[in-house]
DSSP file (Angstrom, degrees, kcal/mol; ACC not computed):
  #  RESIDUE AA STRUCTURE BP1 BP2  ACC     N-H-->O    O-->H-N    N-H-->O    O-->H-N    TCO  KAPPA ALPHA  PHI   PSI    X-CA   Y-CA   Z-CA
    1    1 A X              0   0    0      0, 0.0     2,-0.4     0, 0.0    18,-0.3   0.000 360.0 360.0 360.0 144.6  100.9   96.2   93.2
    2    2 A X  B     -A   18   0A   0     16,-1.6    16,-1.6     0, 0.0     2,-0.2  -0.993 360.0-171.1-140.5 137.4  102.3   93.2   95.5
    3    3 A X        -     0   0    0     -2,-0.4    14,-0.1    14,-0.2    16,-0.0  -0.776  26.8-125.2-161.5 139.0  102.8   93.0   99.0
    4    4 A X  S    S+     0   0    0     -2,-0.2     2,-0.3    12,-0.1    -1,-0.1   0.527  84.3   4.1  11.3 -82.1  104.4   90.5  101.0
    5    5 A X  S    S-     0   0    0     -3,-0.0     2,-0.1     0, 0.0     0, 0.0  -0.858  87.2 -86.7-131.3-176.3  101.8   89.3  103.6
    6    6 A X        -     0   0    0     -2,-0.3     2,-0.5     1,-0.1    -2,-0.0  -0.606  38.2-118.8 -99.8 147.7   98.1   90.1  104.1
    7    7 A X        -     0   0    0     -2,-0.1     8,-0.1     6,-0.1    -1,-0.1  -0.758  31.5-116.7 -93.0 109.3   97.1   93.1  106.0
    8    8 A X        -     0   0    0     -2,-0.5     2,-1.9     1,-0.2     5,-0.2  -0.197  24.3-118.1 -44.5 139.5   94.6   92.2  109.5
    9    9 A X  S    S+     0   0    0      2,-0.1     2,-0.5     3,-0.1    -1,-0.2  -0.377  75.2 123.3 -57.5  53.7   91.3   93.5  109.5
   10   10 A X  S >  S-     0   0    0     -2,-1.9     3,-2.9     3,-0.1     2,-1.7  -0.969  70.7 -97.3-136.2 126.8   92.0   95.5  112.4
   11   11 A X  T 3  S+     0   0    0     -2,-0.5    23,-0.1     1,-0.2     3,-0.1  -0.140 106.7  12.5 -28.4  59.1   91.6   99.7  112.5
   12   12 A X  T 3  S+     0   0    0     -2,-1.7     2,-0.5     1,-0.3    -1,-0.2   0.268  88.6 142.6 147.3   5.4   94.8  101.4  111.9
   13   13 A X    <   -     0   0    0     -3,-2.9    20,-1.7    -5,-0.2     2,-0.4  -0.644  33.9-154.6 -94.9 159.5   97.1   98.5  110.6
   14   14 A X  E     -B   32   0B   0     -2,-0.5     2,-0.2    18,-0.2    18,-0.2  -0.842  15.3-175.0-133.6 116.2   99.2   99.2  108.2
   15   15 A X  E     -B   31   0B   0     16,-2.9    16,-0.9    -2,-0.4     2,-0.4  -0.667  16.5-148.2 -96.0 161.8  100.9   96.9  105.3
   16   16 A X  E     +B   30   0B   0     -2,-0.2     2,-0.2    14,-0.2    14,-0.2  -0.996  27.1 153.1-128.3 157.7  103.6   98.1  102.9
   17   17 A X  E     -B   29   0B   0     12,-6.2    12,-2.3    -2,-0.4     2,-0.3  -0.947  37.4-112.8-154.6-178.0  104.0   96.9   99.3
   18   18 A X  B     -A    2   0A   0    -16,-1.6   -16,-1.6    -2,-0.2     2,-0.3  -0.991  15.8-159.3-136.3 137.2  105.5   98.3   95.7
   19   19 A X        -     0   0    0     -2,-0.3     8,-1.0   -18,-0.3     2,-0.3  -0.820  20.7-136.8-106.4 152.3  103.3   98.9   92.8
   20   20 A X  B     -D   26   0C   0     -2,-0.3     6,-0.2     6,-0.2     5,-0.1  -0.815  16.0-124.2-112.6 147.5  105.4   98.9   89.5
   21   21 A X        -     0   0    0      4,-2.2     3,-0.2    -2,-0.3    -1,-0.1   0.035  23.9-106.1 -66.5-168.8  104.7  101.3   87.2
   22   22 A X  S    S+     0   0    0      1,-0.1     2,-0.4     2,-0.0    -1,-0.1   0.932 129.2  46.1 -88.2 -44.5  103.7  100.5   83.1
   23   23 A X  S    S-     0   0    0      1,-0.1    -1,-0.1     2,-0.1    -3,-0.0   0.385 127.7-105.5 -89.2  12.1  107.6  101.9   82.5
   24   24 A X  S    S+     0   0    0     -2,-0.4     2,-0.2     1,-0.2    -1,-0.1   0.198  73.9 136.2 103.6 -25.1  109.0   99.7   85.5
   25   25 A X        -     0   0    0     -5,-0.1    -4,-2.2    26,-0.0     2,-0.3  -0.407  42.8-143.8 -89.4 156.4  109.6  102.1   88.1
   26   26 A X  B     -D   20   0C   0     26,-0.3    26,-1.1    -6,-0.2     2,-0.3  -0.718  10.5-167.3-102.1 170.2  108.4  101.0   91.8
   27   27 A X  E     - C   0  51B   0     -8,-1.0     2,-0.3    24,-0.4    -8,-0.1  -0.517  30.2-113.8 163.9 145.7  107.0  103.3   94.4
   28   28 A X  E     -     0   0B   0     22,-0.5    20,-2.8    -2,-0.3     2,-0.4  -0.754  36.6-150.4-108.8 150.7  106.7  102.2   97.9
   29   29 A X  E     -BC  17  47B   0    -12,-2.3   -12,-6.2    -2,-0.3     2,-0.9  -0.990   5.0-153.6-162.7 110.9  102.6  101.8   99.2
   30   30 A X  E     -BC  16  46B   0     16,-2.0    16,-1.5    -2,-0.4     2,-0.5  -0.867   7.7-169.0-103.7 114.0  101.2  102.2  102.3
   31   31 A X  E     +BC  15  45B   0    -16,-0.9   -16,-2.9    -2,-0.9     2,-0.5  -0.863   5.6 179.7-116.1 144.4   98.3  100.6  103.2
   32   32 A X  E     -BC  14  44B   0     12,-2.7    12,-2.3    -2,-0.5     2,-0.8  -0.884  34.3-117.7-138.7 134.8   96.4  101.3  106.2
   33   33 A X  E     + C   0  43B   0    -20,-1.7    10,-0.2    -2,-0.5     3,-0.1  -0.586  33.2 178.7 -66.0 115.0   93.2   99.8  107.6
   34   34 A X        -     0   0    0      8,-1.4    -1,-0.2    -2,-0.8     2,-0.2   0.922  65.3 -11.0-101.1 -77.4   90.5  102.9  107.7
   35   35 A X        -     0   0    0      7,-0.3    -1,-0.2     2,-0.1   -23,-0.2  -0.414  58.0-146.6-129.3-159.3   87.4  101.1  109.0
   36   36 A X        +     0   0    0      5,-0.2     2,-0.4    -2,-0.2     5,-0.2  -0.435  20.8 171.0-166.1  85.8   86.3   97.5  109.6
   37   37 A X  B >   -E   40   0D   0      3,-0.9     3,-1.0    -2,-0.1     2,-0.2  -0.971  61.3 -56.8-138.2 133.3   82.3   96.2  109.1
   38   38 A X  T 3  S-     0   0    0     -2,-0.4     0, 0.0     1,-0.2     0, 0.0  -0.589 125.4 -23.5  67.8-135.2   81.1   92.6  109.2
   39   39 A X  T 3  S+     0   0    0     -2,-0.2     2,-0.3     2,-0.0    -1,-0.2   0.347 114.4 111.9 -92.4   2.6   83.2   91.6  106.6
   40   40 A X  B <   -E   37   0D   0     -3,-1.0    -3,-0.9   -31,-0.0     2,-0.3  -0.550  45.2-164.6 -53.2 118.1   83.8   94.9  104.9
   41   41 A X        -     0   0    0     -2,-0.3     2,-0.2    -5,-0.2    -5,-0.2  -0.933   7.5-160.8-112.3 116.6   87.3   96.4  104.9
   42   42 A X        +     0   0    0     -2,-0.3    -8,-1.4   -33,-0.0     2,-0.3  -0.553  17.5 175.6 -57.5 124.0   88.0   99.8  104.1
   43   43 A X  E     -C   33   0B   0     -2,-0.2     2,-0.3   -10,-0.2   -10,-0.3  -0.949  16.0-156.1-145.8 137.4   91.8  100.5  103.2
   44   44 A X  E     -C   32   0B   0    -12,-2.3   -12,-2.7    -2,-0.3     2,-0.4  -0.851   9.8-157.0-112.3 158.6   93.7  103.7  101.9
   45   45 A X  E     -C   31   0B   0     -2,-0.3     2,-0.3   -14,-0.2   -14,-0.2  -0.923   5.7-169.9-137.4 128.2   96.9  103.5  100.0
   46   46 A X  E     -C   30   0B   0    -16,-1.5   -16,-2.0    -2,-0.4     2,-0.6  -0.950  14.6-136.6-140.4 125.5   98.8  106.1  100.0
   47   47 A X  E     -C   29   0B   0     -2,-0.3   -18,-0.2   -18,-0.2   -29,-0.0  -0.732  24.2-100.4 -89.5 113.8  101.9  106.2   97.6
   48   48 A X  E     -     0   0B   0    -20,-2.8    -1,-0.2    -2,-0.6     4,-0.0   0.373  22.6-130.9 -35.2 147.5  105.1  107.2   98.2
   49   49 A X  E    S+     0   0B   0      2,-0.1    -2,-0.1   -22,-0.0    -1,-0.0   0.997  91.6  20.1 -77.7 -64.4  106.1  110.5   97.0
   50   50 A X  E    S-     0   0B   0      1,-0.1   -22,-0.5   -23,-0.0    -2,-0.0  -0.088  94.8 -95.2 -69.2 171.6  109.4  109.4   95.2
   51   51 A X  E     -C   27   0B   0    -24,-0.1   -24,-0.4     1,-0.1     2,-0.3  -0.526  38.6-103.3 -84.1 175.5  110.4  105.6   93.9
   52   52 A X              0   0    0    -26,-1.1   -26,-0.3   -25,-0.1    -1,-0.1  -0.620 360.0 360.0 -83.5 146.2  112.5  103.0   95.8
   53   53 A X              0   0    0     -2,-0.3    -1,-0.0     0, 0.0    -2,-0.0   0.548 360.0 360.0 -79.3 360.0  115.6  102.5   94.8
C-alpha cells in the first residue's frame, strides 16, 4: 500500500492511497484517523469495493 502524503494525527482525518494486489490490480484505500493517545494512532482502512481504473 502507498500513499502520497502522511496522514495528521488528528480524529477523523482521512488519507487516500492504493494497495496493489499480488496479481497487480489496485484498489483505492481509505484511511481515517479513529483515535489519537500520546503518541498512539489508531487508523482504519477501509478498501474500496471495486479496483481503480
Amino acid at each position: 500500500m502507498t500513499c502520497e502524503d502522511g496522514i495528521v494525527g488528528k480524529v477523523g482525518a482521512t488519507q487516500r492511497c492504493v494497495l496493489t494486489a499480488k496479481d497487480g490490480t489496485k484498489y483505492g484505500v481509505t484511511a481515517t484517523v479513529k483515535t489519537v493517545e500520546s503518541d498512539n494512532v489508531n487508523i482504519d482502512f477501509k478498501v474500496d469495493d471495486k479496483p481503480s481504473q
